[in-house]
N, C-alpha and C positions, 0 to 999 in steps of 0.2 A: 163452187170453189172450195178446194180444199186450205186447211190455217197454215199447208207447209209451204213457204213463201222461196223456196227454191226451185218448184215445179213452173214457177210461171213469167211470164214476160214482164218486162217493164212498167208498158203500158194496164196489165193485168193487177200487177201488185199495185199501181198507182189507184185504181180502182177500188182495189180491197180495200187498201189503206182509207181512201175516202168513205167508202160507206161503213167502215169502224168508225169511223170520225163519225159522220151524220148519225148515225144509229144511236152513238155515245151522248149525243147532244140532245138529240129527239128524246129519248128515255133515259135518263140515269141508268145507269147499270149495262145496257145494252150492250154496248162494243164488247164488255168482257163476256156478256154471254156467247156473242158472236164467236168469239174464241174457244167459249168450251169451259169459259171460266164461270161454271154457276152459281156456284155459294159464293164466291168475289162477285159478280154481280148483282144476286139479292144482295148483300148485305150493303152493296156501294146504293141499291135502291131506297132500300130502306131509312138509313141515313140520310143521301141527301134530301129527299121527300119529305120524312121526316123536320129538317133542320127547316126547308120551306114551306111545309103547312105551318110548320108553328109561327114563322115570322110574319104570315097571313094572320093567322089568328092574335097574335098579338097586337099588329098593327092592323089588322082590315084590311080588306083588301087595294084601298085605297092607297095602300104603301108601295104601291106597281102605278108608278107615276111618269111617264114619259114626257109631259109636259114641261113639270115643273122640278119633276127631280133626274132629271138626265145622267147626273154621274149613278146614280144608285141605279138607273134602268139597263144601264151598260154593261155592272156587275149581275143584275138577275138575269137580263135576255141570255146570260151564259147557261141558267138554268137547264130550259126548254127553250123551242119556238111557244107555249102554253102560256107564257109570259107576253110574250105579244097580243096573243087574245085577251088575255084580262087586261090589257094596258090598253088593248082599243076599246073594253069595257068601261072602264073608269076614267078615260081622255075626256068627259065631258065636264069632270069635276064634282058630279054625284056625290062620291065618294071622298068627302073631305075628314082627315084625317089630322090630331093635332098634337103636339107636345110627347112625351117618352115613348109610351108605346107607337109612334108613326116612328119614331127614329130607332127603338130597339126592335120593330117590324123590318124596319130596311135594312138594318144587320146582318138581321137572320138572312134576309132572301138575300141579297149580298152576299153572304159568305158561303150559302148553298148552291150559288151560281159561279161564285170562283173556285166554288170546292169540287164543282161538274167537270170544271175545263182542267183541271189538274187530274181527274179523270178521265177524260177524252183523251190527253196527251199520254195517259200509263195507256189505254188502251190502243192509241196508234204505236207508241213505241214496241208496245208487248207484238202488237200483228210485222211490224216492219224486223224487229230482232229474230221471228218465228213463235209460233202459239204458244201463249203462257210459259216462257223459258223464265226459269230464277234466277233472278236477276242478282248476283255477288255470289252462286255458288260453285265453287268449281268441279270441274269434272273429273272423276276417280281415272288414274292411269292406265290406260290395258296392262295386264300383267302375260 
């Protein structure tokens, strides 16, 4: 499939659309490479990755809690699906975790998982408007 979203069916672009989406969620950065957008998508990887290994390391892993911290798991599972495996890792309570760094661990991943979905949304938007179009710039007049 080509990024230009005029060549194709309804049902075709709906697809697209969706696997920008999946792609964007599954890997940081994806959807916009998907597009052709590669230095916006390393850098959106780097970043969020980044923002999430640290809030690991700071809080342990033990800060991916679906048992007992549901709101915060709601904000990372936005990460990746990768966060569901380490949350079926630490479900057994192994992994206890206590006082600032468990709560400035859950920040971090928190904020790299809300900071994904505000990624997945540029990148469905960017594929449904057409591939990587600038978005506020206008277009110079035929002369």
């Amino acid at each position: 499939m080509t990024a230009n979203s005029n060549n194709r069916s309804p049902a075709e672009q709906a697809l697209w659309l969706l696997t920008i989406a999946l792609a964007a969620w599954i890997i940081p950065g994806a959807g916009h490479y998907l597009l052709r957008e590669k230095k916006r998508a390393v850098i959106l990887f780097i970043v969020i990755t980044t923002l999430f290994v640290t809030g690991l390391y700071v809080g342990s892993i033990g800060t991916v809690d679906w048992v007992t911290g549901r709101i915060w798991f709601y904000a990372q599972i936005l990460y990746s699906p990768a966060v569901g495996m380490i949350a079926n890792i630490t479900k057994h309570g192994s992994y206890p975790v206590y006082g600032r760094p468990c709560d400035i661990g859950q920040i971090y991943t928190g904020i790299a998982g809300m900071l994904n979905l505000l990624c997945v949304l540029s990148a469905v938007y960017m594929a449904y408007c057409g591939r990587g179009e600038i978005i506020g710039q206008e277009e110079e007049p035929d002369a």
